[in-house]
C-alpha positions in Angstrom: 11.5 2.3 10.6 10.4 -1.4 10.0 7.0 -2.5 8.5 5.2 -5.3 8.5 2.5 -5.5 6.5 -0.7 -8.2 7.3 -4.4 -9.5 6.1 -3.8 -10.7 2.5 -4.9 -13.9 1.3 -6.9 -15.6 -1.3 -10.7 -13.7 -2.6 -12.7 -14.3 -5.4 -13.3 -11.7 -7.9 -15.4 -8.9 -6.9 -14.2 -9.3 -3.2 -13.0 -6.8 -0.9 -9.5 -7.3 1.2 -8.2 -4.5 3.6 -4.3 -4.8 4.3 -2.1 -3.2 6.9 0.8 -2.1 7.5 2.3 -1.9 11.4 5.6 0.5 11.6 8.0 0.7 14.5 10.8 1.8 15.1 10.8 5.7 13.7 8.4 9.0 13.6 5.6 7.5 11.8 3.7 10.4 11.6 6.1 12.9 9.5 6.4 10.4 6.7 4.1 9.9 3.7 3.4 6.0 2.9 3.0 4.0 0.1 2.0 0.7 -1.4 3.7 -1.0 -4.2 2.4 -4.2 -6.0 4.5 -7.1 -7.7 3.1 -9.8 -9.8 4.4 -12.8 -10.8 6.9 -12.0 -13.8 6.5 -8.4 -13.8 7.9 -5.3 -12.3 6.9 -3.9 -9.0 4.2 -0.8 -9.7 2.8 1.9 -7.8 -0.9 1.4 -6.2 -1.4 4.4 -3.8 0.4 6.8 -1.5 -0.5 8.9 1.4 1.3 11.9 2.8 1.8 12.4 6.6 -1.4 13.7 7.8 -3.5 11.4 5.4 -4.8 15.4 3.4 -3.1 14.0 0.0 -3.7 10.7 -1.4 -2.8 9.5 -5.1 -3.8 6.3 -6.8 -2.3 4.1 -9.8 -5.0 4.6 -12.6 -5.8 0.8 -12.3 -7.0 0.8 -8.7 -8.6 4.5 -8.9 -12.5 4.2 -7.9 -11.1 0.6 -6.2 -8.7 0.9 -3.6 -8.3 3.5 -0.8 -5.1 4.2 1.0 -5.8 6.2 5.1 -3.2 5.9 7.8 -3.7 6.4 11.5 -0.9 7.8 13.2 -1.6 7.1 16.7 -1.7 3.4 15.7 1.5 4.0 13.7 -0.5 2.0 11.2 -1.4 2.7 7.7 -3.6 0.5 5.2 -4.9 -0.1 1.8 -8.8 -1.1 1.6 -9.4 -3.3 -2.1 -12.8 -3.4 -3.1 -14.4 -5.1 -6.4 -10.8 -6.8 -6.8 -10.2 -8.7 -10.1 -7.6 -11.2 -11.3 -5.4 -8.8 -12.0 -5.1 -7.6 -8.8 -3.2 -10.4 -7.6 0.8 -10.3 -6.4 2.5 -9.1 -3.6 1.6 -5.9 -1.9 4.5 -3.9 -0.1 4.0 -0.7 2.1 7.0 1.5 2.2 7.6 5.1 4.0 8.7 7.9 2.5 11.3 10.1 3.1 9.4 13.2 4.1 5.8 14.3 4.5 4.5 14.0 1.0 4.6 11.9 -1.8 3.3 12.9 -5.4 1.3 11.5 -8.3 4.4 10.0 -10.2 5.9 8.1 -6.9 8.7 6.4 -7.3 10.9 3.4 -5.7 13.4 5.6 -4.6 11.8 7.7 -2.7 10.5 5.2 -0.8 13.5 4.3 2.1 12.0 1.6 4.1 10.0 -1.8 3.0 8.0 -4.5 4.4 8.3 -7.8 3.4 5.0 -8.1 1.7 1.5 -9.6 1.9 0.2 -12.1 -0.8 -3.3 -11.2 -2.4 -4.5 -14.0 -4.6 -7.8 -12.8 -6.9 -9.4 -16.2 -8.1 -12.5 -18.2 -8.3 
């Protein structure tokens, strides 16, 4: 399946941002989906993952209360809605499918087998 992920940019602190994530090219629907972060210097992390019918979501502690992850299947489209977003919030944010239905709390790379090519989010005043 091939992503594409779309609607980053540049917000200042305390902004909202909502990313996307277009897939095409495989069964969207019977896959769970992630998002991944990398910041400059640093290792990409875990945000949030979604399993296939959107009934199990997980967050990274740092974006708990924040961010929320939904998908809508028909759309083959799944996104990641940032509220109150802080400097530390900013790198690139990937989307990435899953190799089955669900993910779980402690997702890893790995189990992720598809990638988009990322979406810069910028946090600054």
């Amino acid at each position: 399946v091939q992503l594409v992920e779309s609607g980053g940019g540049l917000v200042q602190p305390g902004g909202s941002l909502r990313l996307s994530c277009a897939a095409s090219g495989g069964i969207f629907s019977i896959n769970a989906m992630g998002w991944f972060r990398q910041a400059p210097g640093k290792e990409r992390e875990f945000v949030a993952t979604i399993s296939w019918n959107g009934g199990t979501k997980y967050y990274a502690d740092s974006v708990k209360g924040r961010f929320t992850i939904s998908r809508d299947n028909p759309k083959n489209t799944v996104y990641l809605q940032m509220n109150s977003l802080k400097p530390e919030d900013t790198a690139v944010y990937y989307c990435a499918a899953h190799r089955g239905p669900y993910s779980t709390a402690q997702a890893q790379q790995d189990d992720f087998r598809s990638w988009g090519q990322g979406a810069q989010v910028t946090v600054s005043s």
